[in-house]
C-alpha positions as CSV (number, residue, x, y, z in Angstrom):
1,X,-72.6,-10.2,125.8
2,X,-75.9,-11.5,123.5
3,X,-75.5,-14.1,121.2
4,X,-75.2,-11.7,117.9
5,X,-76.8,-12.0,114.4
6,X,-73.8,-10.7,113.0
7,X,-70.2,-10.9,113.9
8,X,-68.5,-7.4,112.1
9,X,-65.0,-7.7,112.1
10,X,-63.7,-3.9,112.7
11,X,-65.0,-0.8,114.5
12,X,-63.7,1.8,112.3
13,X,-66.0,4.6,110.6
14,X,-67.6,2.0,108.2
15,X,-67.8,-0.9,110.7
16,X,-70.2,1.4,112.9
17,X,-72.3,2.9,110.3
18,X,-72.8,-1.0,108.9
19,X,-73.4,-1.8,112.8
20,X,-75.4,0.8,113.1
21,X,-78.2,0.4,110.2
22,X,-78.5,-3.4,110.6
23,X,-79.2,-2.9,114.2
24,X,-82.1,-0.5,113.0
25,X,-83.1,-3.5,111.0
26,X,-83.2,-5.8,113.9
27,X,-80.0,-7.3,114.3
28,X,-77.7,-8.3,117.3
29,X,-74.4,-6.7,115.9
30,X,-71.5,-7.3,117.4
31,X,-68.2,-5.6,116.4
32,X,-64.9,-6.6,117.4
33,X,-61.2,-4.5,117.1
34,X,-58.0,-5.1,117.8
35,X,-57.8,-1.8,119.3
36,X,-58.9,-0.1,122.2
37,X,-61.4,2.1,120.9
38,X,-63.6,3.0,117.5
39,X,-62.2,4.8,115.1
40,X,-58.3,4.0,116.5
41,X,-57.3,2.7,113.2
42,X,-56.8,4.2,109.9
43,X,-60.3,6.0,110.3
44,X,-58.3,8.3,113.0
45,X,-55.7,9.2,110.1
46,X,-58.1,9.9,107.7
47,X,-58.2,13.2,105.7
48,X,-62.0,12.9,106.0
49,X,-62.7,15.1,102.8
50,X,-66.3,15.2,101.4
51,X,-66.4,15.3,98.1
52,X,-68.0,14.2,94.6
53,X,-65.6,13.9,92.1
54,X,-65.4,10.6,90.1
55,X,-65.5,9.5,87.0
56,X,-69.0,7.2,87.2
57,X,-72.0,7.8,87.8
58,X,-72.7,5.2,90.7
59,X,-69.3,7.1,92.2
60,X,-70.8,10.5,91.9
61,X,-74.2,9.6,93.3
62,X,-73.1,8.0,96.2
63,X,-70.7,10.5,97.4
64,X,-73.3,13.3,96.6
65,X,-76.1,11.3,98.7
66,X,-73.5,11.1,101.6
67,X,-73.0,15.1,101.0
68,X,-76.7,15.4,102.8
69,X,-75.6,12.9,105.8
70,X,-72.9,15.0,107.1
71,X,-75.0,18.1,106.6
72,X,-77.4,16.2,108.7
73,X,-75.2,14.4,111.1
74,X,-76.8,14.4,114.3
75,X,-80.9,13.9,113.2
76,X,-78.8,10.9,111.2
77,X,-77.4,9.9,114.2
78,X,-80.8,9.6,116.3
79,X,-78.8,9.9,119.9
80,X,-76.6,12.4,122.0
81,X,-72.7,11.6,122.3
82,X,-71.4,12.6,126.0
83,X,-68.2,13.6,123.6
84,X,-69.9,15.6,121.5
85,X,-70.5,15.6,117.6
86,X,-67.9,15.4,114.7
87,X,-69.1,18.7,112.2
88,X,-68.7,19.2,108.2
89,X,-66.5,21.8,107.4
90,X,-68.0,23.2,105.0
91,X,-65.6,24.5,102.4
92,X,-66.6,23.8,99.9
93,X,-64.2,21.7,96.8
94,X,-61.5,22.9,93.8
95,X,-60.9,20.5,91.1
96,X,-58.5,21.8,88.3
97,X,-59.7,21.2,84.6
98,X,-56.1,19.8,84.0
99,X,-54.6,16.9,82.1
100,X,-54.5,15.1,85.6
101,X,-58.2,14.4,86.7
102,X,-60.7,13.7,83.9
103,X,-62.7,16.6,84.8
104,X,-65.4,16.3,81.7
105,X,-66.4,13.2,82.5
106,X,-66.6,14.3,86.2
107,X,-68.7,17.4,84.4
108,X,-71.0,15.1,82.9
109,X,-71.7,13.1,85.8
110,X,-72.5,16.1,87.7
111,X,-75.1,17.4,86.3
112,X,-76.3,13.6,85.3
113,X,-76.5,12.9,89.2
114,X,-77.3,16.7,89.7
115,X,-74.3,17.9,91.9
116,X,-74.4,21.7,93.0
117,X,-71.7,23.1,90.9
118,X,-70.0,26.1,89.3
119,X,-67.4,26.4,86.5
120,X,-64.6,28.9,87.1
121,X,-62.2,30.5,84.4
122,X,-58.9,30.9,85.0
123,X,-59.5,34.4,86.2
124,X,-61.9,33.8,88.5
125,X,-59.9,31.5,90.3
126,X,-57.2,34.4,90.6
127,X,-60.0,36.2,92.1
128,X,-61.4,33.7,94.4
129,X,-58.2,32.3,95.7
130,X,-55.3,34.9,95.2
131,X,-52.5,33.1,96.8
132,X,-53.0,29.9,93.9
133,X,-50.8,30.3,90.7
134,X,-52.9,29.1,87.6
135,X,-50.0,28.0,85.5
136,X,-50.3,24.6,84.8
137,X,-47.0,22.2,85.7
138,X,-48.4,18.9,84.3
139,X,-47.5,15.8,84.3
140,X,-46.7,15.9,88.2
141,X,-42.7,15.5,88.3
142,X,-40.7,14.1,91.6
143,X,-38.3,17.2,92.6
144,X,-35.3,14.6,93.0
145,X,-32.5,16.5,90.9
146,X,-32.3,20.0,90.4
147,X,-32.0,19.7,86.7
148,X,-35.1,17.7,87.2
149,X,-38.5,18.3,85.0
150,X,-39.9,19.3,88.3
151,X,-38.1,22.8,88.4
152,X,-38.8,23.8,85.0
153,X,-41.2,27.1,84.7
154,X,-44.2,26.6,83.1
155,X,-46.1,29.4,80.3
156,X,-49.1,27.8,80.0
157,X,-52.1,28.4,81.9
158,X,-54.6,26.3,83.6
159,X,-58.2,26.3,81.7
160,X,-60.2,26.8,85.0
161,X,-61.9,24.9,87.9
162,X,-64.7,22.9,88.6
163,X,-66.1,24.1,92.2
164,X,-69.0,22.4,94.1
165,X,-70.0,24.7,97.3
166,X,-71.7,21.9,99.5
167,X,-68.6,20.1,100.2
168,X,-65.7,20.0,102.6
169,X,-64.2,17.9,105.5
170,X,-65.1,16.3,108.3
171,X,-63.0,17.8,111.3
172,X,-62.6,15.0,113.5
173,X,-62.9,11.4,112.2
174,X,-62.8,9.3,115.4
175,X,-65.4,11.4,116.9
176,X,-67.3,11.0,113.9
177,X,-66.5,7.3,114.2
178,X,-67.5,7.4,118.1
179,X,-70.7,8.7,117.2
180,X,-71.6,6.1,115.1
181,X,-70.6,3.6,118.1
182,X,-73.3,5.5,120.5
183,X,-75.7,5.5,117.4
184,X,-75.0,2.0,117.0
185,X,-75.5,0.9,120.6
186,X,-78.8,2.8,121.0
187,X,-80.2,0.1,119.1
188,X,-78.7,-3.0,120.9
189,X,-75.7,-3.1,119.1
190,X,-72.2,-4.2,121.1
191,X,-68.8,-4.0,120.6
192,X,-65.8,-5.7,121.8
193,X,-62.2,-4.3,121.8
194,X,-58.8,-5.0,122.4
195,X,-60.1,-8.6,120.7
196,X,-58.0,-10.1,117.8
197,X,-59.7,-12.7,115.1
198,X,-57.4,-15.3,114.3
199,X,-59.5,-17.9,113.0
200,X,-62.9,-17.6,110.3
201,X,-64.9,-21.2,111.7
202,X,-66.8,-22.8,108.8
203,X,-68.3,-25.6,107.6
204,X,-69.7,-26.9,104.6
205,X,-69.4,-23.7,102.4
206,X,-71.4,-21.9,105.9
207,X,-69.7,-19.4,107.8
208,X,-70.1,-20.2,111.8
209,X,-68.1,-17.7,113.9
210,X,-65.0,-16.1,115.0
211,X,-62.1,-17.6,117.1
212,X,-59.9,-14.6,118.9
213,X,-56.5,-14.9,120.0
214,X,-57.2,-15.3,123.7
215,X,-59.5,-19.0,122.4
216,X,-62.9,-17.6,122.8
217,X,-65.6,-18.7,120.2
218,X,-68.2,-16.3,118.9
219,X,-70.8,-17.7,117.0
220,X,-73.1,-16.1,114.7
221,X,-74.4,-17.0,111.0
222,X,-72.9,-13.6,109.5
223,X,-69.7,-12.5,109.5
224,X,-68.4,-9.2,108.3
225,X,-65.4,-8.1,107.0
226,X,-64.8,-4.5,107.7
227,X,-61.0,-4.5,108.7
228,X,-59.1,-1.6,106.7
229,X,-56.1,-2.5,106.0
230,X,-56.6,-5.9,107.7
231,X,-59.3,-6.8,105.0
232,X,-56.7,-9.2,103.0
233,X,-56.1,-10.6,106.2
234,X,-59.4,-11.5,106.8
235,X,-60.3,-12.3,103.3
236,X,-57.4,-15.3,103.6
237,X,-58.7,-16.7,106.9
238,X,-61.9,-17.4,105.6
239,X,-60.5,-18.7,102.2
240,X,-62.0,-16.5,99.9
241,X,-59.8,-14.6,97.9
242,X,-59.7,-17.4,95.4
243,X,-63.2,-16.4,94.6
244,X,-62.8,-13.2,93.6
245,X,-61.4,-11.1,90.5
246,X,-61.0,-7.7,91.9
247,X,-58.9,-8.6,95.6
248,X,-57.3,-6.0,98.3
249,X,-54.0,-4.5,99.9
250,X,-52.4,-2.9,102.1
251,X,-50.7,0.6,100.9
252,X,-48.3,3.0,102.3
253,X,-49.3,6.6,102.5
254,X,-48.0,9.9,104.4
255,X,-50.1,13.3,104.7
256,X,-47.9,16.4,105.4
257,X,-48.7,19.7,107.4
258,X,-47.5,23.3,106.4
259,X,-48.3,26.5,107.5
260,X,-50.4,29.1,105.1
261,X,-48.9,31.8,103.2
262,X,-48.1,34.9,105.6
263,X,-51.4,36.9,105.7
264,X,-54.2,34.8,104.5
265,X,-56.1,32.9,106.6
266,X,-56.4,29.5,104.5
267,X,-58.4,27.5,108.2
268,X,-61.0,29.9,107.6
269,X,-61.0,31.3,103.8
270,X,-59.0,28.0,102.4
271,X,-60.9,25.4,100.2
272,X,-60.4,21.8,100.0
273,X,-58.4,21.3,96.1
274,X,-57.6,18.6,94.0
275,X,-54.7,19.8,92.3
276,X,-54.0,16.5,88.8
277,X,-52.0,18.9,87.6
278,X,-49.1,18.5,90.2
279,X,-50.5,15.7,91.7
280,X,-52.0,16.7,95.0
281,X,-54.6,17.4,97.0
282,X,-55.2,19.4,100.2
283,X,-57.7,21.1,102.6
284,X,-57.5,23.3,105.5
285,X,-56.1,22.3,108.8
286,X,-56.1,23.7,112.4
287,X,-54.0,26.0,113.4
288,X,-54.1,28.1,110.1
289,X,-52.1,24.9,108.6
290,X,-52.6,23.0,105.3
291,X,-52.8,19.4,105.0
292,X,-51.1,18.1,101.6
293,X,-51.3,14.5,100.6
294,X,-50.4,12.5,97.2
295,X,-53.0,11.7,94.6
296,X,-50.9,8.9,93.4
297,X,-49.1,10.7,90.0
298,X,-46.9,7.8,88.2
299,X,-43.7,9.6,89.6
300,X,-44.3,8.5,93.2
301,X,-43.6,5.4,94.4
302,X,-46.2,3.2,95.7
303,X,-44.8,1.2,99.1
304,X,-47.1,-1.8,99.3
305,X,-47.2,-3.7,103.0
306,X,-46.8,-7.0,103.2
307,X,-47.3,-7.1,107.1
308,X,-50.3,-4.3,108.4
309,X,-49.0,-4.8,111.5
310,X,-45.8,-3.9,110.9
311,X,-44.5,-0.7,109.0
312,X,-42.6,2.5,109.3
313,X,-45.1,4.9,110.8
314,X,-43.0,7.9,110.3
315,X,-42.9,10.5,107.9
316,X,-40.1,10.3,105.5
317,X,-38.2,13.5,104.0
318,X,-38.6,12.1,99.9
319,X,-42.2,11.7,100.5
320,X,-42.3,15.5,102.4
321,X,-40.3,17.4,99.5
322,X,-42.5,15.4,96.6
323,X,-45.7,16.2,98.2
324,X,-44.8,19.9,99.9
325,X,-42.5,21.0,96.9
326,X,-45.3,20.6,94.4
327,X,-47.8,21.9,96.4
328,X,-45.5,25.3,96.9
329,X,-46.3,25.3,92.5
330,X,-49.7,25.3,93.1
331,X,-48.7,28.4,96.4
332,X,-45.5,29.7,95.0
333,X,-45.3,31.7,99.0
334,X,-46.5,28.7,100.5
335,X,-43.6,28.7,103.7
336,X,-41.8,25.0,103.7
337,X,-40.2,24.3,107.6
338,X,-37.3,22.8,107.9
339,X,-38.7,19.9,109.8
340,X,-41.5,17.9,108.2
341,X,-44.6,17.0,110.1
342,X,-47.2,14.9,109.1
343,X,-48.6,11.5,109.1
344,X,-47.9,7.9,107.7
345,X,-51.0,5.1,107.8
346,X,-52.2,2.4,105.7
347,X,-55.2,3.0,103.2
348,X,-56.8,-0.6,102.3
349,X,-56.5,-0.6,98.1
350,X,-58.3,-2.7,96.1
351,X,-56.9,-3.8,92.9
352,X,-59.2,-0.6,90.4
353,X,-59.1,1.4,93.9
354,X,-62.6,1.1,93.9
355,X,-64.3,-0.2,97.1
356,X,-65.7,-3.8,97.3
357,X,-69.1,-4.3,98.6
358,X,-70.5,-7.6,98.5
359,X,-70.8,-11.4,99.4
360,X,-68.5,-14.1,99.1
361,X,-68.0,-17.6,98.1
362,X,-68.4,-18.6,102.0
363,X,-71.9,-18.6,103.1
364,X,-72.9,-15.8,105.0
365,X,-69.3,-14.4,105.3
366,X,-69.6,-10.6,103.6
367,X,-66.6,-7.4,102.5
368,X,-67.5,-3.6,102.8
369,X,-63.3,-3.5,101.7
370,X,-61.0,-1.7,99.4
371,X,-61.7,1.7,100.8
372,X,-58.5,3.1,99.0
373,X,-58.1,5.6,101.3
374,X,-61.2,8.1,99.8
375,X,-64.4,6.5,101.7
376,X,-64.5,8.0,104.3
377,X,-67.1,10.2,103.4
378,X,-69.5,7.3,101.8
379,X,-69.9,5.5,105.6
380,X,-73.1,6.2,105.9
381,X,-74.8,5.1,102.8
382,X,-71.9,2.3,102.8
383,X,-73.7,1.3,106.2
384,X,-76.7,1.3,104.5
385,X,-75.6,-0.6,101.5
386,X,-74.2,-3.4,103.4
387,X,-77.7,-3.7,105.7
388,X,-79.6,-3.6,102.7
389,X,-77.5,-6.8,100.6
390,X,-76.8,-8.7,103.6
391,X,-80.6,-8.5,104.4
392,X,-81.6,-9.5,100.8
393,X,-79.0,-12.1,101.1
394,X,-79.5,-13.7,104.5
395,X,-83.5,-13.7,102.9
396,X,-82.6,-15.9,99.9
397,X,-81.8,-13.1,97.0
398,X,-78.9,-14.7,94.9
399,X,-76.9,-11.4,94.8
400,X,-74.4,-12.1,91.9
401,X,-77.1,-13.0,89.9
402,X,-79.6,-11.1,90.5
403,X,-78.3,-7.7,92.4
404,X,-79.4,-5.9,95.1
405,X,-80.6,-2.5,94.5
406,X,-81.1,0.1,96.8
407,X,-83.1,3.3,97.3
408,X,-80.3,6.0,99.2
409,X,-81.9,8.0,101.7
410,X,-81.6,11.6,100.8
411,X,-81.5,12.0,97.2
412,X,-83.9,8.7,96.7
413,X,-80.9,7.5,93.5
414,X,-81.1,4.3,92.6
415,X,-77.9,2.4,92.9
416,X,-77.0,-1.4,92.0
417,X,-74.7,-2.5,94.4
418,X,-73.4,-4.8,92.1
419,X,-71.2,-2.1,90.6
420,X,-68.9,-2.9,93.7
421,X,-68.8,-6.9,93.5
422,X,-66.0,-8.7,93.9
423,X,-66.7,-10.6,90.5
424,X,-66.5,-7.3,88.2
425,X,-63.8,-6.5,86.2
426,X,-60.9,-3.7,86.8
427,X,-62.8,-0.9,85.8
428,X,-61.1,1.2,83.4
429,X,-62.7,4.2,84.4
430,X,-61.1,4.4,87.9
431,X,-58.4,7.2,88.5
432,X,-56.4,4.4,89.8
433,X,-55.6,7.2,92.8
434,X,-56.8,8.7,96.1
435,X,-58.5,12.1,97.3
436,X,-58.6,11.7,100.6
């Protein structure tokens, strides 16, 4: 193993795509996981959707400006994958105009940022997706009692749809993840797995290294934080967290899978769809299934994790009717098993659910954190983001006061990357939720 530049401290999605642009730059990256494999931890749960709607412009633009990675994964990439390569599923995204997203200020930044879009009455989302009712059920209810909000019928209508055509899912997120890794290690880069950090070594304000759990010392004058749900962890072992407003955790979540509607073929002809109305999202999933998740509605429960390590991993039947039950509103002959399938992982939620990219008070100790379970689909500008400010950094630029800007690749925006310090504010225009 070389003597690393930089020590990054997870080998999910973002960890490789962070790995893999500062290698470009020059850097001896080294990443090291706990697991056996890139891409093993929450990145292999993730719903990997692509798409562009926030409330911000910064949001908007870089989600767009990652829209044009995934369409060009492999020139991206710059290397073959003996496993093959991850693909965009291109289908394209429904958001509701309902009470439940803030859909004209996701308007306005669209055509700000200029986002592909169309706007779609309520009829012509009967006609472009038949099997969706357009009768609007807000605010999302929990289906707990039968005399509960939740089962009341509903007269009035939704006002339409906001749809942009270039977006969609990823359909496998560890391969996606292992392509990276190869991408990464083209240019030198190495990782290390089944490796734990227990220990952040510094001295006088300077990061100097890693300690794992076997004893072994790595050195290196950068150390990234790139842990998922670990990132609080990490955040407390170098003593940081005291240095910033805006801090992480670790949050419960479950995904479900149901089968579509007898006679439409939602795999093929089904659209990803952010449903505020009743509180959910979902996308097409193999097999002619569809995968339904929680956008976070005050009526659910939020199941913060004290212990990442440690939590129930299997799905629960509360979570399954909330999230399946008013996803059969939004598909009244949506077919609901008896048995629920489906995942439980951790998303790593910062306290405005809006990722933190940035330095710290330690010398040369930096966060790509607080993913929140929707960025996914950034990783490869994110991986550009963090080469770019730990470059400027490492070469003297004083990034809290003066931030580092960058130039994205695709769309050439121009995005401060202090919008995502750990110094800011909560930012009152978050959702405060999750899309995937």
């Amino acid at each position: 193993m070389q003597q690393p530049d930089v020590i990054i401290i997870g080998a999910g999605i973002i960890g490789c795509t962070t790995a893999f642009e500062l290698a470009k730059k020059g850097y001896k990256t080294l990443n090291i996981d706990m697991l056996g494999e890139a891409g093993a931890g929450s990145t292999i749960n993730s719903c990997a959707i692509v798409r562009a709607h926030y409330s911000t412009y910064d949001g908007v633009a870089l989600a767009y400006e990652n829209f044009f990675y995934w369409h060009d994964w492999e020139n991206y990439l710059e290397t073959i994958d003996e496993r093959g390569f991850a693909r965009l599923m291109n289908t394209g995204t429904v958001l509701f105009k309902t009470q439940g997203h803030d859909w004209r200020k996701v308007l306005k930044q669209y055509r700000a940022v200029g986002v592909t879009h169309e706007e779609w009455d309520a009829e012509t989302l009967k006609k472009r997706i038949p099997i969706y009712s357009t009768k609007s059920y807000y605010p999302p209810a929990a289906p707990d009692e039968e005399d509960a909000p939740f089962w009341q019928e509903s007269d009035e209508e939704l006002e339409g749809a906001i749809y942009t055509p270039e977006s969609g899912y990823v359909n496998d997120p560890q391969l996606a993840t292992h392509n990276v890794q190869r991408a990464a290690e083209n240019y030198g880069g190495e990782i290390l797995f089944n490796s734990k950090v227990v220990e952040i070594r510094r001295d006088n304000g300077k990061v100097l290294g890693v300690t794992l759990e076997s004893g072994e010392k790595i050195d290196a004058p950068v150390v990234v934080n790139v842990a998922g749900p670990h990132s609080f962890v990490i955040n407390r072992l170098a003593d940081v967290e005291k240095g910033m407003k805006v801090k992480t955790r670790a949050l419960r979540h479950e995904v479900h899978h149901v089968p579509s509607p007898r006679g439409f073929d939602f795999e093929k002809d089904g659209f990803h769809t952010s449903c505020g109305d009743t509180g959910v999202y979902f996308r097409p999933e193999i097999g002619n299934h569809i995968l339904v998740g929680s956008e976070d509605p005050a009526c659910d429960t939020r199941e913060w994790i004290e212990d990442p390590d440690n939590y129930n991993r299997n799905v629960t039947e509360d979570r399954w009717k909330a999230q399946v039950y008013r996803l059969a509103r939004r598909i009244p002959e949506l077919p609901i098993p008896n048995q629920p399938k489906g995942i439980a992982d951790l998303y790593d939620v910062s306290d405005d659910w809006l990722a933190i990219y940035d330095k710290s008070d330690l010398d040369g100790f930096y966060m790509a954190i607080g993913s929140s379970g929707h960025e996914f689909k950034n990783a490869p500008g994110i991986g550009l983001m963090m080469a770019e400010l730990i470059d400027a950094c490492e070469k003297g630029q004083d990034h809290d006061k003066d931030p580092v800007h960058i130039t994205t690749r695709y769309k050439s925006y121009d995005l401060n990357v202090g919008f995502y310090s750990r110094l800011r504010e909560v930012n009152p225009e978050s959702s405060f939720s999750v899309n995937g």
